[in-house]
VEXVOKOL-696067 format. One record per residue (C-alpha): residue in three letters; x, y negated, z. Coordinates in steps of 0.1 Angstrom, whole numbers, padded with zeros to 4 digits, always signed. Layout:
BEGIN
alaXYZ ...
//
This chain:
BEGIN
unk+1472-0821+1512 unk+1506-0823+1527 unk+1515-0783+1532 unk+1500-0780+1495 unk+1528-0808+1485 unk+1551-0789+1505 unk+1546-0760+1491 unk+1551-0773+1455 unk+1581-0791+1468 unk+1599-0759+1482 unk+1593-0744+1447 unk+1610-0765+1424 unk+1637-0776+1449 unk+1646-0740+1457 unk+1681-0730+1455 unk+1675-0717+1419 unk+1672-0753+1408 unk+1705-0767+1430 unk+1727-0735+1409 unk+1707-0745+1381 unk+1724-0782+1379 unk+1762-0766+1394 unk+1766-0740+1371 unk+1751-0760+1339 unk+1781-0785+1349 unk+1802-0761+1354 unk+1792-0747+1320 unk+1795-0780+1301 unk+1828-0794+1321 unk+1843-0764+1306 unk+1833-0759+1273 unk+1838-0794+1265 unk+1871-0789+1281 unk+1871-0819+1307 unk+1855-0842+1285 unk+1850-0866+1323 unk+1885-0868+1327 unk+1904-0867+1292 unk+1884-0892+1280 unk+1880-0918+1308 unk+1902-0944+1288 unk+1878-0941+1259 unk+1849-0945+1283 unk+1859-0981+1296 unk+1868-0987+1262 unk+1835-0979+1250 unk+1816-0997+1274 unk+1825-1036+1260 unk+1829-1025+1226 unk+1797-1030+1198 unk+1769-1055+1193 unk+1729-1052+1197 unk+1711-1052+1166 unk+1673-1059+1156 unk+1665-1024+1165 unk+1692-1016+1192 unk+1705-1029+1224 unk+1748-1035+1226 unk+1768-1002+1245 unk+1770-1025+1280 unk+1732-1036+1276 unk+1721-0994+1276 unk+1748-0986+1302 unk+1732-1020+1324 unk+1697-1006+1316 unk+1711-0965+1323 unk+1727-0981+1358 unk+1697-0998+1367 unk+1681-0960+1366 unk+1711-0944+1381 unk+1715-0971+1412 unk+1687-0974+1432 unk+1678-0968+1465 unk+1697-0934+1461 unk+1726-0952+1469 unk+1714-0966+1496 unk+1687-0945+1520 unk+1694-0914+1497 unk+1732-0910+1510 unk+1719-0916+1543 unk+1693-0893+1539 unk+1720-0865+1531 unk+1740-0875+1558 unk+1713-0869+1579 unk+1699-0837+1568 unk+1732-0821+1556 unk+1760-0835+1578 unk+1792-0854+1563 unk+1796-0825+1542 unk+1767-0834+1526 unk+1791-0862+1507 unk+1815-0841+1492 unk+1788-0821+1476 unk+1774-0855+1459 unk+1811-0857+1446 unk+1807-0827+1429 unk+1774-0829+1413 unk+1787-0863+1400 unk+1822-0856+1383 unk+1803-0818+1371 unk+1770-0839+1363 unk+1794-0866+1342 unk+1799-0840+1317 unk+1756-0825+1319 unk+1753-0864+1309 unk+1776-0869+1284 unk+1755-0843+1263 unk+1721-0857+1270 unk+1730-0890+1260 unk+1744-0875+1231 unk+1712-0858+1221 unk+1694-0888+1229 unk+1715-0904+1203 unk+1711-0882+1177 unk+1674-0874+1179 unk+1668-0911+1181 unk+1641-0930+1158 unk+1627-0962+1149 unk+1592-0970+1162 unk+1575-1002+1168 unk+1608-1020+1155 unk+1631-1004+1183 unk+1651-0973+1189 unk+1634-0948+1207 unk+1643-0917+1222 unk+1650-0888+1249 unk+1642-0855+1259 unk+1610-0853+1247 unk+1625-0865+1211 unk+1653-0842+1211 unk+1633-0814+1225 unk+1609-0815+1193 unk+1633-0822+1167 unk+1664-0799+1179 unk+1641-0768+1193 unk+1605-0777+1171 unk+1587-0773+1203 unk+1555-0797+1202 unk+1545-0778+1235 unk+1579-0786+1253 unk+1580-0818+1240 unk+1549-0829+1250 unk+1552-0815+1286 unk+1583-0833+1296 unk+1568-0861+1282 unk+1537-0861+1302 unk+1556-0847+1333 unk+1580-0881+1329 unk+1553-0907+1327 unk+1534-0888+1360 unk+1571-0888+1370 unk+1584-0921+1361 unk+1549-0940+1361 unk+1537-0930+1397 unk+1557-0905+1416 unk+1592-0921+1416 unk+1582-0955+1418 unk+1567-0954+1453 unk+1598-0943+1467 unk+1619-0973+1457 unk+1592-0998+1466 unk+1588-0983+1503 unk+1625-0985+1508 unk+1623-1025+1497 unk+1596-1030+1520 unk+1611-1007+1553 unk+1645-1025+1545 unk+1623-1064+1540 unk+1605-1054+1572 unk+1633-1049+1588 unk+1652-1079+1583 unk+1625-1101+1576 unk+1595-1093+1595 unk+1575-1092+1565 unk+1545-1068+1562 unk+1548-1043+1537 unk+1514-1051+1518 unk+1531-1090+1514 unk+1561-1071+1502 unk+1542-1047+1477 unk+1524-1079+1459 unk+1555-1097+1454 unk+1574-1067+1439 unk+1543-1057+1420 unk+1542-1091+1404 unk+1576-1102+1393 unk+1579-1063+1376 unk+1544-1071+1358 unk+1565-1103+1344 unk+1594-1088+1334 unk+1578-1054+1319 unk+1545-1070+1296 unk+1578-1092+1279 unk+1589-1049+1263 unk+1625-1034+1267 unk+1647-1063+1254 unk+1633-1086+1282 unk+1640-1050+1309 unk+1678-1048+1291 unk+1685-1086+1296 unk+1675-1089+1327 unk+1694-1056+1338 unk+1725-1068+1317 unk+1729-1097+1343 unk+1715-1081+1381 unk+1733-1050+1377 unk+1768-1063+1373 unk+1759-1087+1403 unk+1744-1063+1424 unk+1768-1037+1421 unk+1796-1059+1425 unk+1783-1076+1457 unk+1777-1044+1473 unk+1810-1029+1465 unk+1827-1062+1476 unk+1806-1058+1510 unk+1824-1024+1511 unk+1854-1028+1504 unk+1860-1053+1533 unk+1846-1026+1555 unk+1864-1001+1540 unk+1898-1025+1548 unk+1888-1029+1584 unk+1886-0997+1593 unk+1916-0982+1571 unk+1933-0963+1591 unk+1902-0944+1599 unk+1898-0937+1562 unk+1927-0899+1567 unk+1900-0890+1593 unk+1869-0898+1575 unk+1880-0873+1542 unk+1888-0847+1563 unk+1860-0846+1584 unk+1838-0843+1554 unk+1860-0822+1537 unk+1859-0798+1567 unk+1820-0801+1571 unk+1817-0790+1541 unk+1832-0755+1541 unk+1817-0752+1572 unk+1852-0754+1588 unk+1839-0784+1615 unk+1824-0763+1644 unk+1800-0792+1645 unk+1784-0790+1615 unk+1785-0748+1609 unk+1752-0748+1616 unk+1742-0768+1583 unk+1767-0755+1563 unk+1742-0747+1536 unk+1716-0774+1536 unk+1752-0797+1533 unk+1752-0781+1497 unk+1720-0786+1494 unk+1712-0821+1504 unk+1743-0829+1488 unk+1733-0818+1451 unk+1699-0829+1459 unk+1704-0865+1465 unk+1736-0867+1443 unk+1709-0856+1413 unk+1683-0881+1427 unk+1708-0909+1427 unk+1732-0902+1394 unk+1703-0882+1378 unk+1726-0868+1356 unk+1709-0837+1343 unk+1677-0849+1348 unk+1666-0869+1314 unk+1660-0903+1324 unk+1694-0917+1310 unk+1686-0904+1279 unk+1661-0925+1270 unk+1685-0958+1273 unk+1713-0941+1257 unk+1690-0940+1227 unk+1679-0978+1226 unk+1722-0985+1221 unk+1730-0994+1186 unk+1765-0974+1178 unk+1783-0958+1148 unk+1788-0921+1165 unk+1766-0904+1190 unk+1795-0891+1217 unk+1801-0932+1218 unk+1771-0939+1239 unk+1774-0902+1254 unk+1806-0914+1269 unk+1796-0948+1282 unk+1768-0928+1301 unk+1793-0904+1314 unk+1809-0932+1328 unk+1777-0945+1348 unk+1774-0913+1367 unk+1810-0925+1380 unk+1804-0959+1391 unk+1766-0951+1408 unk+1782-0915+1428 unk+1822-0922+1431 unk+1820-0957+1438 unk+1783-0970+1452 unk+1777-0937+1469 unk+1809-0936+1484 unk+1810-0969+1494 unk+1776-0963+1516 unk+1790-0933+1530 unk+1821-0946+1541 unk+1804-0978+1553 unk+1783-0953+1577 unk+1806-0927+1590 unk+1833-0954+1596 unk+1810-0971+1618 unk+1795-0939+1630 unk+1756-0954+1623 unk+1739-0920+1618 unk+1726-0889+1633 unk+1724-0855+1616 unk+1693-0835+1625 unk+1688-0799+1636 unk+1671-0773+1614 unk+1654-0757+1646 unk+1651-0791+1664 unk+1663-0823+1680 unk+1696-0836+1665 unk+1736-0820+1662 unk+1751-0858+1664 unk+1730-0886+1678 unk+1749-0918+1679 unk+1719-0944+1671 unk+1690-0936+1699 unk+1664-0947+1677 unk+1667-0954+1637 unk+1648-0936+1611 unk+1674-0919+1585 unk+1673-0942+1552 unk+1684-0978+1546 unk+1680-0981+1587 unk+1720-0960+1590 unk+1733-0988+1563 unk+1722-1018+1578 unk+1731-1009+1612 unk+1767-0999+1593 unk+1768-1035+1580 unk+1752-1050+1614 unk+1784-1033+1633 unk+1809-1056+1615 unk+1788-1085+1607 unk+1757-1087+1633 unk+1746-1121+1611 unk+1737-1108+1583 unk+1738-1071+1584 unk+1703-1064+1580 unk+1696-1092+1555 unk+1721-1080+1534 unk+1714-1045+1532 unk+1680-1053+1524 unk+1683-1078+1499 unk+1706-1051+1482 unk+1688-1024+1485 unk+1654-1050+1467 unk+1679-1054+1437 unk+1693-1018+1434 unk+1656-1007+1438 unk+1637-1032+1418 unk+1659-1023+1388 unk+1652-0994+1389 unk+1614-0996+1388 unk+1621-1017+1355 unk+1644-0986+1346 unk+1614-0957+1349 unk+1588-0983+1335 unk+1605-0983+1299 unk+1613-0947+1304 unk+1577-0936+1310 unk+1566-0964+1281 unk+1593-0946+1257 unk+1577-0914+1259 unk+1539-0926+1257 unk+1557-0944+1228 unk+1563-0905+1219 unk+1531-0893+1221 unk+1514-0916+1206 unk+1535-0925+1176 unk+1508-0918+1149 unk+1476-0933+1172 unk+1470-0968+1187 unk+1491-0964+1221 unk+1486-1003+1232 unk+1456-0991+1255 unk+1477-0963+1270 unk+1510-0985+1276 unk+1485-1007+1289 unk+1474-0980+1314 unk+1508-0975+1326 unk+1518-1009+1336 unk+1483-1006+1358 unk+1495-0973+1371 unk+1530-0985+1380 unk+1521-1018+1396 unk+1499-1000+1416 unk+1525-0972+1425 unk+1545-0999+1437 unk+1522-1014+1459 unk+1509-0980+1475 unk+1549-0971+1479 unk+1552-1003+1503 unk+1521-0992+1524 unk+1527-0954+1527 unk+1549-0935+1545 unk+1587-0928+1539 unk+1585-0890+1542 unk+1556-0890+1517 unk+1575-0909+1491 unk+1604-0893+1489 unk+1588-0856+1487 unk+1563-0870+1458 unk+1597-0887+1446 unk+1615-0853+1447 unk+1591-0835+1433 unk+1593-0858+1398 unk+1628-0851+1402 unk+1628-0815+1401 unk+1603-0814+1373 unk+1625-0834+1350 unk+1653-0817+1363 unk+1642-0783+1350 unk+1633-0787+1319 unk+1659-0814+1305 unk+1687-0787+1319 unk+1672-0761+1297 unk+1667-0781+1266 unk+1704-0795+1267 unk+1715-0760+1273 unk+1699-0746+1242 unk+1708-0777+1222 unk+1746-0780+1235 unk+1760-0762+1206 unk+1752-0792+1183 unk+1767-0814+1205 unk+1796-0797+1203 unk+1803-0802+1170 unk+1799-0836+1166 unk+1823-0844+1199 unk+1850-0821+1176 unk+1839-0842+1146 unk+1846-0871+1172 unk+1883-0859+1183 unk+1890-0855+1146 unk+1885-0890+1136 unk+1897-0902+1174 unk+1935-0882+1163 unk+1930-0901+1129 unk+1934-0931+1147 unk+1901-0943+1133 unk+1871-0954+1147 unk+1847-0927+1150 unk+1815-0934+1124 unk+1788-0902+1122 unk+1777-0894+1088 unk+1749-0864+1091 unk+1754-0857+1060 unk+1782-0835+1064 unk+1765-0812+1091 unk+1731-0815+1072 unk+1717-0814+1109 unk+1679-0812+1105 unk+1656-0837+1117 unk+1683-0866+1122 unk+1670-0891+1099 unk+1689-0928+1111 unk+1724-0905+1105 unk+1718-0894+1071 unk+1739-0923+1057 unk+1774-0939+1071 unk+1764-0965+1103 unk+1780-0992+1107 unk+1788-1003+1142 
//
C-alpha cells in the first residue's frame, strides 16, 4: 500500500505540477500588472473595512477564517520539512511561490466572489461553483468537489492532528490517542454549531496565535541580529546552487520550496476560495485583495519567522538524496515541529518545547476547522437540490475520525496522504482559474476605474451581463 501511495504521489507532485503553479504566477503577476505590490495599501485597507450581514461574514472574519486555512502546521513542521529536504535554499523558493502565488490568489478569491450564491441562508462558494457556472462543466465541477471533501474531509486533516500530537508528546508526555480524543472533541463542538460559530472563533485565535508566534520571533530574530547579513545570503546562495554545500540539492531546493510554500499559503490550490465567498462586499477584487494579503502574512511573515528561528540557531539537518545527511547539527530529531522547538529551546530551555507545541495545536487546530467548512461548502454544492443533512453529517464522522487516526499514525504517512490532496486540488483549481482569468480581468479594470474616480468600488453585473452571476445583477451595497 505504501509504493502504490508512492507512486500516485510521484505523479501529481512531478515537476509538471511545481512549473504548473510558477509559471501560472508568473502568468497572472504579469497580466494583472503587479496587482501584489501596487495594491498593498488597498489590501490593509480592505481588510478592517465592511460589516457581516445575515448571509455574509465581515472582510477580517473571511480573511481570519482564509488564515486559519493558510497557517497551519505548514508554518511550522512544513518549513522545517523544506529545510530538511531542500537545504536553506529551500526558503527562498517559498518566497517566490508566495509574492507569485499572491497574485494566482487574488483571482481565485475573485472568482469565488463572483460565482457566489445563497444556500441554506449563507453565501456559498468556490471552485467547484465557479467551475460550473464560468466553464458549464457539471463533470469538472463535481470532481473537484468530490476530490476536496476526500481532500479536506480525510486526507489533510491527519496531517495537522499528527503534528499536534508529535509536538504535545513532546512537550507534555501525552500519548497521542489522549491527544487525538481531545482534539477530535472540541472540533465536534465548534463545527455541529455551522460556519458563523468556525468564523467567530477564528476571528479571535488567529489574531492571537499569529501574533504570539511572531512576537516569539521577533525576539529571536533581535538576539541574533547580526547574524541576520549571513542568514540571507546563505539561503540566497543555496539557492542558485552557488553554496558548495548545498549543490547537490540544488533542484529538490526548488522543489521542496514550491512544494511546502503551496501546502502552507495554498495559494493556487482552491481552499481560500471558499471563505472568500462567505465575505459580504460591494465589488469582488475587494475580498480578492484581502486574500492576496493572507498569502503575505502566512509565507513572508510566519514562514519566515520559523525559518529564521531555525537557521539562526542552526536546529536542523538537511538530508542526502543518496543517503545519510549533507549538515547534521542535531544527532537525533525527526525533521518537523522537532527543528522549531529545539530553535525556541536554544534561547529559552523553559519553555521552548511547550511553546512550540501549544502553537503549533492553535495554528493546526484552525485549520482543521478551516478544511471542515471547506469540505461542508462543497457537499453543500452537491447537494443543493437533495436533503444533504445525512451527508454533512457523514463528514463531521469522517473528520473526527481523521483526526484521531492522524494522532496515532505515522508522520511520513500523513504528510504523503496530505500532499497527495494537495496536488489534486492544486491541478485542477490552476486550470479552471486559468481559463476563467479573462473575466477577472475585467472587473479588476472596472475596479481601477472607480478606484481613479476616487469612489468606492460597488459591482453592478449588469453592465458586463456576465452569465450565471445572479447576487450581482443589481447595485450591492457594502
Amino acid at each position: 500500500m505504501e509504493n502504490i501511495i508512492d507512486k500516485i504521489y510521484n505523479i501529481i507532485w512531478s515537476d509538471a505540477l511545481v512549473y504548473l503553479c510558477l509559471l501560472s504566477g508568473i502568468y497572472f503577476t504579469i497580466r494583472f500588472r503587479l496587482p501584489q505590490l501596487t495594491q498593498i495599501r488597498e489590501m490593509i485597507r480592505l481588510l478592517f473595512n465592511g460589516n457581516s450581514s445575515e448571509k455574509g461574514i465581515s472582510s477580517f472574519q473571511a480573511f481570519s477564517l482564509a488564515i486559519s486555512g493558510r497557517v497551519g502546521t505548514g508554518n511550522i513542521a512544513g518549513v522545517a520539512t523544506a529545510i530538511a529536504m531542500g537545504g536553506p535554499g529551500a526558503v527562498f523558493w517559498m518566497w517566490v511561490i508566495a509574492f507569485l502565488g499572491s497574485a494566482s490568489a487574488i483571482v481565485e478569491a475573485t472568482l469565488g466572489q463572483m460565482y457566489k450564491e445563497v444556500n441554506d441562508g449563507e453565501y456559498r462558494g468556490g471552485p467547484a461553483f465557479y467551475i460550473l457556472k464560468g466553464l458549464k462543466s457539471k463533470s469538472f465541477a463535481w470532481t473537484f468537489a468530490i476530490v476536496t471533501i476526500i481532500s479536506t474531509g480525510f486526507l489533510l486533516p491527519g496531517v495537522q492532528s499528527n503534528s499536534i500530537s508529535t509536538a504535545i508528546e513532546s512537550a507534555f508526555q501525552v500519548s497521542p490517542g489522549i491527544t487525538g480524543i481531545c482534539i477530535a472533541g472540541l472540533l465536534a463542538v465548534i463545527i455541529i454549531g455551522g460556519v458563523k460559530r468556525i468564523s467567530t472563533v477564528a476571528e479571535y485565535v488567529v489574531p492571537f496565535m499569529a501574533g504570539a508566534y511572531i512576537l516569539m520571533a521577533l525576539v529571536i530574530i533581535g538576539m541574533n541580529f547580526g547574524q541576520i547579513p549571513s542568514v540571507i545570503a546563505m539561503i540566497v546562495k543555496a539557492a542558485f546552487n552557488l553554496d558548495a554545500t548545498f549543490g547537490a540539492i540544488a533542484g529538490m531546493a526548488i522543489s521542496w520550496g514550491v512544494k511546502r510554500g503551496i501546502y502552507s499559503n495554498e495559494a493556487g490550490q482552491g481552499t481560500a476560495p471558499h471563505a472568500a465567498a462567505a465575505a459580504e462586499v460591494s465589488h469582488p477584487i475587494k475580498q480578492g485583495l484581502v486574500q492576496g494579503f493572507s498569502v503575505y502574512v502566512d509565507t513572508m511573515f510566519v514562514c519566515t519567522a520559523t525559518a529564521l528561528m531555525i537557521l539562526f540557531t542552526g536546529q536542523y539537518n538537511v538530508e542526502n538524496p543518496e543517503g545519510g545527511f549533507i549538515v547534521q547539527h542535531l544527532p537525533s530529531a525527526e525533521m518537523g515541529p522537532a527543528f522549531t522547538q529545539k530553535a525556541v529551546s536554544h534561547h529559552f530551555p523553559a519553555i521552548g518545547d511547550a511553546f512550540v507545541a501549544i502553537a503549533l495545536a492553535l495554528f493546526a487546530f484552525t485549520t482543521i476547522m478551516a478544511y471542515y467548512y471547506i469540505a461542508e461548502t462543497n457537499i453543500s454544492f452537491i447537494g443543493r437540490k437533495k436533503n444533504k443533512n445525512w451527508l454533512i453529517w457523514v463528514l463531521r464522522v469522517l473528520i473526527l475520525g481523521s483526526v484521531y487516526l492522524g494522532c496515532i499514525s505515522t508522520a511520513k504517512s500523513a504528510w504523503t496522504l496530505g500532499d497527495i490532496g494537495v496536488g489534486l486540488m492544486a491541478w485542477l483549481n490552476l486550470i479552471a482559474i486559468l481559463l476563467l482569468h479573462k473575466k477577472v480581468l475585467v472587473i479588476y479594470e472596472d475596479y481601477r476605474d472607480q478606484q481613479k474616480a476616487k469612489q468606492d468600488p460597488i459591482f453592478d453585473n449588469t453592465k458586463f451581463k456576465f452569465p450565471n452571476m445572479d447576487l450581482w445583477s443589481k447595485k450591492q451595497s457594502q
